[in-house]
Structures are given as structure tokens and as C-alpha cells.
VEXLUM-121923 format. One record per residue (C-alpha): residue number from 0; x, y negated, z. Coordinates in nm, 2 decimals, padded with zeros to 4 digits. Layout:
# VEXLUM-121923
<atom NUM; <X; Y; Z>>
...
# end
This chain:
# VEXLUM-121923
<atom 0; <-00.43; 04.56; 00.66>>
<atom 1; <-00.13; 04.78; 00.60>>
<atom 2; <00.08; 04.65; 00.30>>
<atom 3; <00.02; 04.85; -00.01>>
<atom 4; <00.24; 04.97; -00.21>>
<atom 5; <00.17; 04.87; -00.59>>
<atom 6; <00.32; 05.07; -00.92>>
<atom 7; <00.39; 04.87; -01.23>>
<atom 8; <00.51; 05.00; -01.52>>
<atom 9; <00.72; 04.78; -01.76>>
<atom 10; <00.99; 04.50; -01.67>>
<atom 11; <00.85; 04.27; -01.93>>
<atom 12; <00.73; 03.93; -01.89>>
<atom 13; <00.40; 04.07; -01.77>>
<atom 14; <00.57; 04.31; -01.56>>
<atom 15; <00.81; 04.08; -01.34>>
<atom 16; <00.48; 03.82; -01.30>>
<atom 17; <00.29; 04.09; -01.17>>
<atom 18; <00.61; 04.18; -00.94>>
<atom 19; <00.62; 03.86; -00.82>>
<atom 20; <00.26; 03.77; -00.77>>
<atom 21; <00.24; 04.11; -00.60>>
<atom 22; <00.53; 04.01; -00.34>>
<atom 23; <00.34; 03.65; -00.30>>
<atom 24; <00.04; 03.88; -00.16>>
<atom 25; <00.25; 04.09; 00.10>>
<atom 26; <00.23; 04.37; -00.17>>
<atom 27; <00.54; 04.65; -00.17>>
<atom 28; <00.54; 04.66; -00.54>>
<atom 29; <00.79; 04.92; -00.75>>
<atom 30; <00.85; 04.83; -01.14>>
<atom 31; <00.98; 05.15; -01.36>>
<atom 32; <01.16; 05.04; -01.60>>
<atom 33; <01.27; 05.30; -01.94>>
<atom 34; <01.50; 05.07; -02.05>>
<atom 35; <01.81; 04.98; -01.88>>
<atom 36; <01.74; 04.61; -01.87>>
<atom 37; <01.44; 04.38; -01.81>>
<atom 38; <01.28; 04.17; -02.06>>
<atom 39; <01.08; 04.43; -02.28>>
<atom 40; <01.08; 04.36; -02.66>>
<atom 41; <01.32; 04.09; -02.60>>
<atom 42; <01.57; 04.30; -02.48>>
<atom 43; <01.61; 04.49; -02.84>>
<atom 44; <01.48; 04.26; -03.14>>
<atom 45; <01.67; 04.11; -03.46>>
<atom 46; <01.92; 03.84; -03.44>>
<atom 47; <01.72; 03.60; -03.61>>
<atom 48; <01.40; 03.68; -03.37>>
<atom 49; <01.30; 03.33; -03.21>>
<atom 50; <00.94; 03.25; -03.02>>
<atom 51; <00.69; 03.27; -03.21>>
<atom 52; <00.49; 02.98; -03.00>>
<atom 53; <00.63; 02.67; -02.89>>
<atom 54; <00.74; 02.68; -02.48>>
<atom 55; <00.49; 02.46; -02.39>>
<atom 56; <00.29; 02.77; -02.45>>
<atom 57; <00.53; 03.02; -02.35>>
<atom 58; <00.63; 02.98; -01.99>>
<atom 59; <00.62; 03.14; -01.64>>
<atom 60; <00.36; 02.92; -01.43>>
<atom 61; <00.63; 02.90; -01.18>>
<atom 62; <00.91; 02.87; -01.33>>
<atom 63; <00.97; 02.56; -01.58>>
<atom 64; <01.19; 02.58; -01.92>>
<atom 65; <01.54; 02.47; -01.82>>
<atom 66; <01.65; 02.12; -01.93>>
<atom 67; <01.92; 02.25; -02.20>>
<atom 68; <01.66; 02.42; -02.44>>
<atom 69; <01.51; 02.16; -02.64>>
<atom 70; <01.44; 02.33; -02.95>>
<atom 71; <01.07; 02.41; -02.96>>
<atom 72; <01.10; 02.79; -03.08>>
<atom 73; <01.41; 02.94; -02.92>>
<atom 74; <01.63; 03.21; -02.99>>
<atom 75; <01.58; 03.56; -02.85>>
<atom 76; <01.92; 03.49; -02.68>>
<atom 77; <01.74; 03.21; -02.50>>
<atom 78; <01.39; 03.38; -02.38>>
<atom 79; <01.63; 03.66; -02.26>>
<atom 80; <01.80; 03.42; -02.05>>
<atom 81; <01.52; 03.22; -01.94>>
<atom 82; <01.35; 03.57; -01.82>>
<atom 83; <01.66; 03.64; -01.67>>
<atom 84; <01.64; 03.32; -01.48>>
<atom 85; <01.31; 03.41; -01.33>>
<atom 86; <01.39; 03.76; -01.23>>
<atom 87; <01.73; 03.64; -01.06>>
<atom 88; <01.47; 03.35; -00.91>>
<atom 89; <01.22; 03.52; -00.73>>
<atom 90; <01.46; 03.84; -00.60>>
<atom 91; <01.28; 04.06; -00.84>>
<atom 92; <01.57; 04.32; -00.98>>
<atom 93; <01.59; 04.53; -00.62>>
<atom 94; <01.23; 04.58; -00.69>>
<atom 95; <01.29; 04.78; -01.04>>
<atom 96; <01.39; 05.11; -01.11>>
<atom 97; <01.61; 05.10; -01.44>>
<atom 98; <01.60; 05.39; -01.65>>
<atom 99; <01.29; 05.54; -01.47>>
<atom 100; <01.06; 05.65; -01.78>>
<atom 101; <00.68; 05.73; -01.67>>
<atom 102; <00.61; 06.01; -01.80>>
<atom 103; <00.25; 06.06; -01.67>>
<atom 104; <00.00; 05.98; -01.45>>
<atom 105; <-00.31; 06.05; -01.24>>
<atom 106; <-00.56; 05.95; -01.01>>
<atom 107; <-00.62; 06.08; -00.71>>
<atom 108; <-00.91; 06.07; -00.46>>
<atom 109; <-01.26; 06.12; -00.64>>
<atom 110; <-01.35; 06.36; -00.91>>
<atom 111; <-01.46; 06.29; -01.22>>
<atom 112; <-01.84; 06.31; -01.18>>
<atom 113; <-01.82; 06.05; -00.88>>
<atom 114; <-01.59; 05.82; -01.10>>
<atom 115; <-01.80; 05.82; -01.37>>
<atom 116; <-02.12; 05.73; -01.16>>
<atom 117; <-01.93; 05.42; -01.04>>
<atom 118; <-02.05; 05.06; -01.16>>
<atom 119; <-01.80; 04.86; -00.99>>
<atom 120; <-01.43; 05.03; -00.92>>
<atom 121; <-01.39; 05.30; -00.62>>
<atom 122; <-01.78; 05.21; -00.60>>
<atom 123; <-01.72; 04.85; -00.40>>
<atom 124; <-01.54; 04.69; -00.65>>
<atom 125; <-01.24; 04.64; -00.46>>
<atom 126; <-00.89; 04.61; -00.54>>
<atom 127; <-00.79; 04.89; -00.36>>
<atom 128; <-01.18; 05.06; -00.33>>
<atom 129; <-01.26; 05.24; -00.01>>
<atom 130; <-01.22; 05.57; -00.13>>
<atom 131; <-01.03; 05.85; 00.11>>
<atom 132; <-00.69; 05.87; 00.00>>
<atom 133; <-00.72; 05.69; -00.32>>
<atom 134; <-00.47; 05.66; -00.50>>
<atom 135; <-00.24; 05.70; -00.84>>
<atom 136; <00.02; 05.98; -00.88>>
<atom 137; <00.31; 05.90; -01.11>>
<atom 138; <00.58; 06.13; -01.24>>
<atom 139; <00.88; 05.94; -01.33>>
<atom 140; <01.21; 06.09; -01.49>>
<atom 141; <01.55; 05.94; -01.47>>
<atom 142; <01.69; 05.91; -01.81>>
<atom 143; <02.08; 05.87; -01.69>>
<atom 144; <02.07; 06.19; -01.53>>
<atom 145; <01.70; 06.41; -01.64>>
<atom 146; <01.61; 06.48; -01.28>>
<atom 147; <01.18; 06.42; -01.23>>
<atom 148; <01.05; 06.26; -00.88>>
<atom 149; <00.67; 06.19; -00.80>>
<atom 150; <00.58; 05.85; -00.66>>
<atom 151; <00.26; 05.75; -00.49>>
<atom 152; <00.09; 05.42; -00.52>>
<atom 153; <-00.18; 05.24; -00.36>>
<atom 154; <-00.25; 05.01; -00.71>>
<atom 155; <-00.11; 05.07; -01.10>>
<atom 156; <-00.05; 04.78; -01.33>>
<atom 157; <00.04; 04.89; -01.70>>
<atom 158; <00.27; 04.63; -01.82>>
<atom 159; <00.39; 04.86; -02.16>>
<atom 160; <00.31; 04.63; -02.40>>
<atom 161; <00.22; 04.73; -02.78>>
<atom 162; <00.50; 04.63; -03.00>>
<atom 163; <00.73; 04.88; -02.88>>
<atom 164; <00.80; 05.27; -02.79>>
<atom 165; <00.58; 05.44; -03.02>>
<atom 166; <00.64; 05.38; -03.42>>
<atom 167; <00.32; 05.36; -03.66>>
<atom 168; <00.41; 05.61; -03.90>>
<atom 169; <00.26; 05.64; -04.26>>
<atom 170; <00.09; 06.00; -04.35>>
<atom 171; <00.16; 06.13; -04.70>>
<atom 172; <-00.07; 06.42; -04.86>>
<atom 173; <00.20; 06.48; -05.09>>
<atom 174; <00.55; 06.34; -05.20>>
<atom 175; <00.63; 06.22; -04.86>>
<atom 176; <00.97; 06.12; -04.74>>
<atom 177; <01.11; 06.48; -04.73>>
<atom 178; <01.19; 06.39; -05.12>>
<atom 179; <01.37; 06.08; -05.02>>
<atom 180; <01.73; 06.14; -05.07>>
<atom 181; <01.85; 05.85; -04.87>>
<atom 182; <01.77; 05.69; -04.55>>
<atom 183; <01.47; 05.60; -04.38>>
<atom 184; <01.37; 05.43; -04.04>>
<atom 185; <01.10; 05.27; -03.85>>
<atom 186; <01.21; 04.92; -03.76>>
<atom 187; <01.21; 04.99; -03.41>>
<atom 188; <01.50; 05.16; -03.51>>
<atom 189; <01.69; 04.91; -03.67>>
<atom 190; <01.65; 04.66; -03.37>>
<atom 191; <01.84; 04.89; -03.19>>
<atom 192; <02.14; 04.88; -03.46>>
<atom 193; <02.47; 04.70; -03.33>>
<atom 194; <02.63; 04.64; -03.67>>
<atom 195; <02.29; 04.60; -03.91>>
<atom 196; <02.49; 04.40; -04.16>>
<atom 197; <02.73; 04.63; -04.24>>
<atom 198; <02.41; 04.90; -04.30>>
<atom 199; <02.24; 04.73; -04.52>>
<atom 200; <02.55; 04.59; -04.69>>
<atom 201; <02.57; 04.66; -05.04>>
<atom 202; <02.26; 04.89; -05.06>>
<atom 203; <01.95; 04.91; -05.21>>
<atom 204; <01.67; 04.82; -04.93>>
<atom 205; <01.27; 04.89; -04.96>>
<atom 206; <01.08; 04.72; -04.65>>
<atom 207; <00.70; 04.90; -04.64>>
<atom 208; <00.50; 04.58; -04.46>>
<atom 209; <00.37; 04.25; -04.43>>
<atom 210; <00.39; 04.16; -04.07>>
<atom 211; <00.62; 03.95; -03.91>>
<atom 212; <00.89; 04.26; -03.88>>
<atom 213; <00.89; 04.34; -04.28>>
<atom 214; <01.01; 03.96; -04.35>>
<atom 215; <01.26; 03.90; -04.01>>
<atom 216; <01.42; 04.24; -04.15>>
<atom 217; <01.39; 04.13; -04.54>>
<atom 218; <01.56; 03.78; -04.42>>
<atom 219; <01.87; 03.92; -04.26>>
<atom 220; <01.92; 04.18; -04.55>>
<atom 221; <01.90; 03.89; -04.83>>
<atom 222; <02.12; 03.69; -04.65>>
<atom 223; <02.41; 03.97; -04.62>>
<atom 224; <02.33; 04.14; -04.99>>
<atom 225; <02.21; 03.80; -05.16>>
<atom 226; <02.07; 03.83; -05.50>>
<atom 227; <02.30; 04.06; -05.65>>
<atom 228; <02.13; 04.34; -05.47>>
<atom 229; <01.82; 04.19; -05.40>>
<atom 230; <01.65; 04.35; -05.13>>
<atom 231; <01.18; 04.44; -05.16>>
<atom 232; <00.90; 04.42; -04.98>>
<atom 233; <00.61; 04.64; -05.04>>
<atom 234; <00.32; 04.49; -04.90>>
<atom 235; <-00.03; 04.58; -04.92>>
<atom 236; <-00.22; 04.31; -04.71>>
<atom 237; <-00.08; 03.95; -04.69>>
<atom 238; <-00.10; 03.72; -04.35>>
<atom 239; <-00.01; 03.40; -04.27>>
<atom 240; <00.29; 03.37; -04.20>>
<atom 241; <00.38; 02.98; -04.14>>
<atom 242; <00.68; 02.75; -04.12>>
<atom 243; <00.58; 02.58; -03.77>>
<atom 244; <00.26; 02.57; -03.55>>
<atom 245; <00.17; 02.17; -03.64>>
<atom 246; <00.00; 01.97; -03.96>>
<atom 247; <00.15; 01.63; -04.01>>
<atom 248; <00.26; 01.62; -03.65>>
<atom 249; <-00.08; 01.76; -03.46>>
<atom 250; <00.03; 02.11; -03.30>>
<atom 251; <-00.25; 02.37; -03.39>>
<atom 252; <-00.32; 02.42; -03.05>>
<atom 253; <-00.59; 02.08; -03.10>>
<atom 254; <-00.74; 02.24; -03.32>>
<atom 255; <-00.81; 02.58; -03.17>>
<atom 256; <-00.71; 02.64; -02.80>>
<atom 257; <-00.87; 02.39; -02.62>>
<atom 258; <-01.21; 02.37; -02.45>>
<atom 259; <-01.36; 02.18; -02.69>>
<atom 260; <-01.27; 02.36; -03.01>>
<atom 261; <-01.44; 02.71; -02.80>>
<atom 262; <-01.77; 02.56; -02.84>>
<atom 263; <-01.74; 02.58; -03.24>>
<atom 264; <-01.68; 03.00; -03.18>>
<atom 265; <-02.00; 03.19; -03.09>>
<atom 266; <-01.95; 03.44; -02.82>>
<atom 267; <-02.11; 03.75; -02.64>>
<atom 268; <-02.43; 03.69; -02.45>>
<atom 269; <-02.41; 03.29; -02.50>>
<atom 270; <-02.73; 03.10; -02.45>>
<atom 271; <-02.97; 02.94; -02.67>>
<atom 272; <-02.80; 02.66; -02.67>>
<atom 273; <-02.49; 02.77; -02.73>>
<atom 274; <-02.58; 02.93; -03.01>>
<atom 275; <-02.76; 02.66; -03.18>>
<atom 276; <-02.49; 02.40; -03.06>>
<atom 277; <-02.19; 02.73; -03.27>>
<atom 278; <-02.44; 02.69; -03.52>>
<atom 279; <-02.45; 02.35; -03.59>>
<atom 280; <-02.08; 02.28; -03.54>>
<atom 281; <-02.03; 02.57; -03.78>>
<atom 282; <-01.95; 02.32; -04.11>>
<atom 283; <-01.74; 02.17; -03.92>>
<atom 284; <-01.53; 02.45; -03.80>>
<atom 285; <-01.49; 02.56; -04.21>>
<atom 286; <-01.38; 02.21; -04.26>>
<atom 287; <-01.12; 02.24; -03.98>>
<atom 288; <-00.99; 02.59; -04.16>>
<atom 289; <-00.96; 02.44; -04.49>>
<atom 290; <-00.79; 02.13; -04.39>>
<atom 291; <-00.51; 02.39; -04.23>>
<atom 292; <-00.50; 02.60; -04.52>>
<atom 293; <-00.49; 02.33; -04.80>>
<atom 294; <-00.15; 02.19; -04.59>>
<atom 295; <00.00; 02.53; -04.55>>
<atom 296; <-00.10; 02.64; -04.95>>
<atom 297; <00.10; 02.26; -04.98>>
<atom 298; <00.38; 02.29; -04.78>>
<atom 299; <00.45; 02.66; -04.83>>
<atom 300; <00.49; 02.84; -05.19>>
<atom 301; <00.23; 03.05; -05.04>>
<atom 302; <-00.01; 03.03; -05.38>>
<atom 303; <00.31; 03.07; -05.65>>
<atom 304; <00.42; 03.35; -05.49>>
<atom 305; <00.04; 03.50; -05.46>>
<atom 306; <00.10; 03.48; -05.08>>
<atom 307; <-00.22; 03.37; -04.98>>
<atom 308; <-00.42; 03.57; -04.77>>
<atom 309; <-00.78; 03.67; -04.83>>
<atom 310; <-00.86; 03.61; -04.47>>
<atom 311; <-00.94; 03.21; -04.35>>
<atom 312; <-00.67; 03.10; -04.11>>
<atom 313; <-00.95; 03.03; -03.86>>
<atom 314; <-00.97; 03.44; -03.84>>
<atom 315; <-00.62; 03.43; -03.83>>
<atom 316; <-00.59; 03.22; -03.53>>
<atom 317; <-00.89; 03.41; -03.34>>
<atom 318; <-00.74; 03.76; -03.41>>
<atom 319; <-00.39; 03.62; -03.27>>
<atom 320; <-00.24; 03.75; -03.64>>
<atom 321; <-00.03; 03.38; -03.69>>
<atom 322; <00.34; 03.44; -03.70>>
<atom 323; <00.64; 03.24; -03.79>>
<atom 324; <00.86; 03.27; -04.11>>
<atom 325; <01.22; 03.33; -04.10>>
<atom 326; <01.39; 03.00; -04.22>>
<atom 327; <01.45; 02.99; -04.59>>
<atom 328; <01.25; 03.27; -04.64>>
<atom 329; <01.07; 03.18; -04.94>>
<atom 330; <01.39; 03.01; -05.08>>
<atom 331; <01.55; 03.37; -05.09>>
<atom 332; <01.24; 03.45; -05.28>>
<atom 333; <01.31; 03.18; -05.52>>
<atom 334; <01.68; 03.30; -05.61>>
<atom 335; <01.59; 03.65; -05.67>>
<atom 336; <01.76; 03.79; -05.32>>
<atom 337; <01.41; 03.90; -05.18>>
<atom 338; <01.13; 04.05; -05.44>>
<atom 339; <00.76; 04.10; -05.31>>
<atom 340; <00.58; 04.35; -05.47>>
<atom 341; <00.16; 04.44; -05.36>>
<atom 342; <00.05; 04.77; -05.39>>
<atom 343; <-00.18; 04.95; -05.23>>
<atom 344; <-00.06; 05.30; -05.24>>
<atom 345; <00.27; 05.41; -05.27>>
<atom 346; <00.48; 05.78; -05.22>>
<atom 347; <00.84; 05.89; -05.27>>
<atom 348; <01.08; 06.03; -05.48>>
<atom 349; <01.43; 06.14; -05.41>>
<atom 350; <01.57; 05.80; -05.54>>
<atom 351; <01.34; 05.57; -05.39>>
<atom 352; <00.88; 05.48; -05.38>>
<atom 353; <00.64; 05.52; -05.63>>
<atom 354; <00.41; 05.23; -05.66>>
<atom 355; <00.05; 05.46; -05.75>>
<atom 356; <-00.12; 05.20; -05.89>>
<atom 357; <00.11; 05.01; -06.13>>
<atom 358; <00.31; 05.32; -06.21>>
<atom 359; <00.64; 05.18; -06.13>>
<atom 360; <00.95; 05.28; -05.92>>
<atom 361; <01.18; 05.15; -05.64>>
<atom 362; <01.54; 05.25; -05.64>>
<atom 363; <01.63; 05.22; -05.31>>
<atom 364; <01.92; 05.32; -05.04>>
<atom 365; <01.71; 05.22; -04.72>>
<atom 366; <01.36; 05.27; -04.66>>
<atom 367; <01.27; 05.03; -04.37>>
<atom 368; <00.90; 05.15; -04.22>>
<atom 369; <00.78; 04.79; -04.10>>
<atom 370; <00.44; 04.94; -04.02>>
<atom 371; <00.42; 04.85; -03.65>>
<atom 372; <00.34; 05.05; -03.33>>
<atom 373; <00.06; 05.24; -03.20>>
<atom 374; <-00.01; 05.05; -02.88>>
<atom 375; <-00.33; 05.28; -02.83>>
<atom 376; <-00.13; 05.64; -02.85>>
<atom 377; <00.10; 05.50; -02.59>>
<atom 378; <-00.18; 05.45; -02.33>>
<atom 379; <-00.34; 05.82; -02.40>>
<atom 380; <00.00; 05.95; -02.31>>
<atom 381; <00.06; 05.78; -01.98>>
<atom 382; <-00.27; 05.96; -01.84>>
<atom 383; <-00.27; 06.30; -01.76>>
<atom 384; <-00.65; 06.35; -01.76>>
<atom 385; <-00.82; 06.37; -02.05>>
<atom 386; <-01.14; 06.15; -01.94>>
<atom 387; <-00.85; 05.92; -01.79>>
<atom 388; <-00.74; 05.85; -02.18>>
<atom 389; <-01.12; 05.76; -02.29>>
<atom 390; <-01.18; 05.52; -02.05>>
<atom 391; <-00.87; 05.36; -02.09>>
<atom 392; <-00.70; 05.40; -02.45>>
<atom 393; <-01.13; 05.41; -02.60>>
<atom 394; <-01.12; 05.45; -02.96>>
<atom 395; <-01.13; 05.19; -03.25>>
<atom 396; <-01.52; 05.16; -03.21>>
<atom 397; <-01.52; 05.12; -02.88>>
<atom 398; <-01.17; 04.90; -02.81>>
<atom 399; <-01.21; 04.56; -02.76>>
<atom 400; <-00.87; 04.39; -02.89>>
<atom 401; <-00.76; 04.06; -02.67>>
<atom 402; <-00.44; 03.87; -02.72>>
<atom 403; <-00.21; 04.07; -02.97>>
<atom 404; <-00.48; 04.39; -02.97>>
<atom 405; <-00.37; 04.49; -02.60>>
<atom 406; <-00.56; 04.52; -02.31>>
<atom 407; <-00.58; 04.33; -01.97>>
<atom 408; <-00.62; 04.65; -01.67>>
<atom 409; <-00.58; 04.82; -01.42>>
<atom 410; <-00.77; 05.14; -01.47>>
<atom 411; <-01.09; 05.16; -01.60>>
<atom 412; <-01.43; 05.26; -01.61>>
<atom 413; <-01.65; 05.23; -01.94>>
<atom 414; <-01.75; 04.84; -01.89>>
<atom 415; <-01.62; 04.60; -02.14>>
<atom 416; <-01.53; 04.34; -01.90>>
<atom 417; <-01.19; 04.18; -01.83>>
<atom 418; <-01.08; 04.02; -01.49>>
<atom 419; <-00.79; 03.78; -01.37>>
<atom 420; <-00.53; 03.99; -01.24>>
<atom 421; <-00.43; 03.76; -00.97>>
<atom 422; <-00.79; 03.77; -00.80>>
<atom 423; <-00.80; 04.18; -00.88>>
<atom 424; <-00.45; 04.18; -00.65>>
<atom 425; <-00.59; 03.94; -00.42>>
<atom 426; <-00.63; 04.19; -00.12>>
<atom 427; <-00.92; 04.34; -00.25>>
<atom 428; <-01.16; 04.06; -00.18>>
<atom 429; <-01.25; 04.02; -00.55>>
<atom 430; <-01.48; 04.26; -00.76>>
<atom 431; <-01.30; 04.42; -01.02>>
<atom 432; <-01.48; 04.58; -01.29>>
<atom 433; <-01.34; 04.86; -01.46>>
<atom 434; <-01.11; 04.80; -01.77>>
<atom 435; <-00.80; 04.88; -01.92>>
<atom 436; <-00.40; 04.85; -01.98>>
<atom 437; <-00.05; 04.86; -02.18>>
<atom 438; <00.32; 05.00; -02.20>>
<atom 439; <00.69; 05.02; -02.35>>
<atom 440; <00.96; 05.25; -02.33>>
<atom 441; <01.29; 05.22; -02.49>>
<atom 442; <01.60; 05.43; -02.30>>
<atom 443; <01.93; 05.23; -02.27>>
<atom 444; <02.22; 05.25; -02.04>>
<atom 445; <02.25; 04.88; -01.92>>
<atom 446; <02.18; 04.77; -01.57>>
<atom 447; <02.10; 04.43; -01.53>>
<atom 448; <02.23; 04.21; -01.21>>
<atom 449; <02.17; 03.83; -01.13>>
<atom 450; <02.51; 03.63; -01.21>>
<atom 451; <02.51; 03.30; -01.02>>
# end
């Protein structure tokens, strides 16, 4: 078989595994890359951004931890250095092109009707089908210099991720930010600041949000300003956010991500006895949930503050919505240098938001938009053809969210089916079923190189 040549887009974590794995298989891949360095979201994030799971759980297959990071949750500083590692291990970089942003693309080789008709992918279920001149068109720009070139591939892999490239950004009817007389910004944004102390320094700052973002940014702004300009968060839904992923020394992952604790969940198209074995382990399951929340209620300030969500944490462990706290975080609460405020609705005025329902305004400086990304949005765009985008991207009735809400593809065909990437690339002699992808963008001029 003539080597294929294999497109991936992203030089993320996912995006150098596939690289690799695809060179394992005698694979020519090509990684675009927007930004100007590997490592994805890592590359731009907050100072005080560590990993959010322990690196038992967060590790290359092939590539161990080194010896010198003990901690269980390092720093950004160190996951970039550890993805580094792997990159500079495996030969990867001469295999990315830096600063190439995708800026569409398209399949070529069977029309839509045929496509469409197809149960399995390219008809056989192959990786690489058996379709004439198959085959995925990509137009690529080169951000340094604005120049377009087209690029043909064999095989696409989306490696975009969804916490990145395309901010979530709040519609107002009326009052909207155009009233707002000082500044406002997504928090995408304000990972990309150099000097965010001396921003926020002295100001009056407003974080919209309840995720993980709105409290990293609300941490780092109470500890420059303190409590004598306390800084807010307007939250309308609260999550749990915890301290560290263990109760009284067992790690969480007992409890929910092991083989065992899967036969408590029920699941698509189980069996009879499945379902009666879900069933009966049921109590037991709410048992479990309670015993985590009673330690976290205990352990955290979660109930003084009014912090505790109205979702179980077995939900919250399911839907992959756990994060970590900043350290200290609800101590700044305590001494009055962060103040959390629920509201449901809110608009602006030219000196800061309207709370709607308890009639109350926020002077602020800084309006930091901690409302996320829109993961989906940045999978229509990739695809030139419309029926390309609802297959892939679907809709909220029809997605089916997996780790973090993204998707495990390679192109797709309406089956809601997933697959193990490494036997999709295995030289086509698995059946792939049709599915779908992600993405990131994020244009820098850095280049990265391997320093022995």
C-alpha cells in the first residue's frame, strides 16, 4: 500500500498523539498549526492554571511523567514542558506547520447523495474507503505572511479542541455593552495578556461566570487588588468546583472510573440484565453521591457561601463538569477581596451591570466575559459544505457530548457511534463508522524548536 498522507489539524495533546501514532503506522501525516507553538490551550492560559486531574490520569501512553514533578496537579509551566518533552521525543515538530490556520475544508470523491446512502464510511468502512480519488481538500493561510495554499490529504483528524478560538458571547435585546463606558473582554482574551496585574490593578472588575475561568480570573485579580477593591462574580448556575480529587485519602477515580463503578450507570442498548443489575445497585450509587457531597459541603464553605450546586456530584462526574479551585479561593471570599453575587439576568449601563432581578448595580472598570467557547460553531466553520456541517457539528438535539462536550472523529456520517482512533488509522483494516471532530485556533508569532 502506498503511504498516505494524513491532515491533522491542531498541535495539541491530541494532535501530536495522533502525529505520532500516525508515523508508528508508515503514515506521512502534516499538523497545521494557528498558533505559533504546540501545546493548544496550554500554550495561552493564566498563571495560576494547573491540571485539573492528577498525572496518573494525565499522561501520554508512551511517554512517562518525568521524575522531578512530584506534585500531583502541576503547573501550566510544567504540562507545557512535559508536552514539549514528547514532541522533541518522538521527532514530531518537522512534521507541523506553525502559523498555518485552516481556514476550510472539503471532501472530495463522492457526491452528496452517494455519501448519504452510505452505512459504513466510503461504503466499506475503511479507513481510507475505496472510493476513486477520495480524499479531503484543505485551504490553509499563513498568518506570518497572508499568502493561501491548498493541501490534499488522504485522512483528516480534527484535533481543535473546544476551550479555545471561538468566544461564547452573551446576546442582549437591549442595554447591551455598547452602553458600557469601560472595558470589556472575553477571557480568552485576557489569557493572552502579558502584564494582567498591572490591568486589573486598582480597578473595579465584574467576572460574568461560574466555570472554572470566572474563579482562576477572580483569584488572580483578588490577589493583586485585595479587599480594598474587591473584585465580583456574577454567576447564574453554580458547579462544583473542588479543592482536590480525593475524600480522606481515596482518589475519586474508585469511586467512578473504574469497571466496577460502570455497572451502577445504565447505558444505551444494555441488556436485561444490565438493566436490572443499574437498577438494583441504584441506592447504592445515591449513597456513593452523598457520601462525596456531605465531605465536600464539610471541607469546603460550599453551603455558607450558598455554593452548593443543585445538580448531585454524581452528574457532575458523568458530565465531566468537576474542576479544581484556585488555592485560597474561598478564603478571599472570607476577607471581602472576592464577592459572589447569583443572578439570573443581568444588562449594562455606562458605569457598570444591572442585576434584573434584584434591582441592583455593579460599578465596575472591567467586564470579564467568563462565558466559555462555542466548540460547535468552530466545527461548522471548518467545513465548506453545508451538509458537511450537519453531519459533523449536529445540533444540540442531536449532539452527543463525550469527555468535555467534544467529539471523537474523523468525518462523519449521521450514526451516533464513536471508534478508537488508533484502529480507525490502522491501515484501514478496521470498520469505522461515521462520526465526528474538534478544533483551536489562536495566531502567535513563536516558533517552537527542541532544546537538548
Amino acid at each position: 500500500m502506498d503511504s498516505k498522507r494524513v491532515g491533522i489539524v491542531g498541535a495539541g495533546v491530541s494532535g501530536l498523539a495522533a502525529c505520532k501514532h500516525a508515523l508508528d503506522k508508515g503514515f506521512r501525516p502534516v499538523v497545521f498549526e494557528a498558533d505559533g507553538t504546540i501545546g493548544g490551550v496550554w500554550a495561552h492560559t493564566l498563571e495560576s492554571t494547573r491540571l485539573q486531574a492528577p498525572t496518573t490520569a494525565f499522561r501520554f501512553s508512551d511517554l512517562a511523567w518525568p521524575e522531578s514533578v512530584r506534585e500531583a496537579y502541576p503547573s501550566h509551566h510544567r504540562v507545557m514542558e512535559y508536552i514539549r518533552s514528547y514532541a522533541c521525543a518522538f521527532d514530531l515538530l518537522k512534521h507541523i506547520r506553525f502559523n498555518s490556520q485552516v481556514l476550510g475544508v472539503e471532501y472530495l470523491g463522492a457526491a452528496e447523495e452517494e455519501i448519504m446512502s452510505w452505512e459504513q464510511w466510503s461504503g466499506n468502512g475503511t479507513a481510507f474507503g475505496a472510493v476513486k480519488g477520495g480524499g479531503w481538500r484543505l485551504t490553509v493561510q499563513d498568518l506570518r505572511v497572508g499568502s493561501t495554499e491548498v493541501f490534499m490529504v488522504d485522512f483528516l483528524i480534527l484535533c481543535i479542541g473546544r476551550h479555545s478560538g471561538t468566544p461564547n458571547i452573551p446576546e442582549f435585546p437591549v442595554n447591551g455593552p455598547e452602553l458600557f463606558k469601560g472595558k470589556i473582554l472575553h477571557s480568552l482574551d485576557y489569557s493572552y495578556m502579558d502584564d494582567v496585574a498591572q490591568f486589573v490593578k486598582g480597578k473595579r472588575v465584574t467576572i460574568i461566570g461560574s466555570g472554572k475561568s470566572a474563579f482562576d480570573i477572580a483569584a488572580d485579580v483578588a490577589k493583586v487588588n485585595g479587599a480594598t477593591q474587591p473584585c465580583t462574580i456574577i454567576y447564574r448556575t453554580k458547579h462544583w468546583l473542588v479543592h482536590k480529587s480525593s475524600i480522606w485519602g481515596v482518589d475519586l477515580s474508585y469511586f467512578y472510573l473504574n469497571r466496577i463503578s460502570q455497572l451502577l450507570v445504565h447505558k444505551p442498548g444494555e441488556g436485561f440484565l444490565r438493566y436490572m443489575l443499574a437498577a438494583a445497585l441504584s441506592p447504592l450509587r445515591w449513597a456513593i453521591s452523598k457520601v462525596i457531597e456531605t465531605y465536600y459541603k464539610w471541607s469546603i464553605p460550599l453551603q455558607k457561601h450558598g455554593m452548593v450546586p443543585d445538580y448531585s456530584f454524581s452528574f457532575a462526574m458523568s458530565s465531566c463538569l468537576i474542576a479544581m479551585l484556585p488555592e485560597g479561593f474561598y478564603d478571599r471570599v472570607d476577607k471581602g477581596s472576592i464577592i459572589l453575587k447569583k443572578s439570573k439576568a443581568f444588562n449594562f449601563s455606562s458605569d457598570g451591570i444591572i442585576l434584573q432581578d434584584r434591582n441592583e448595580t455593579i460599578k465596575s472598570d472591567i467586564v470579564i466575559l467568563a462565558t466559555g467557547f462555542r466548540g460547535d460553531q468552530k466545527l461548522r466553520d471548518i467545513f465548506t459544505a453545508n451538509w458537511c456541517r450537519r453531519i459533523v457539528a449536529g445540533s444540540p438535539d442531536t449532539a452527543a457530548p463525550l469527555y468535555r462536550y467534544t467529539f471523537v472523529c474523523i468525518f462523519e456520517v449521521p450514526i451516533n457511534t464513536t471508534f478508537d482512533i488508533r484502529a480507525a488509522m490502522d491501515k484501514g483494516e478496521h470498520q469505522l463508522h461515521k462520526t465526528s471532530v474538534p478544533l483551536r485556533h489562536s495566531p502567535v508569532n513563536k516558533f517552537e524548536t527542541c532544546i537538548e
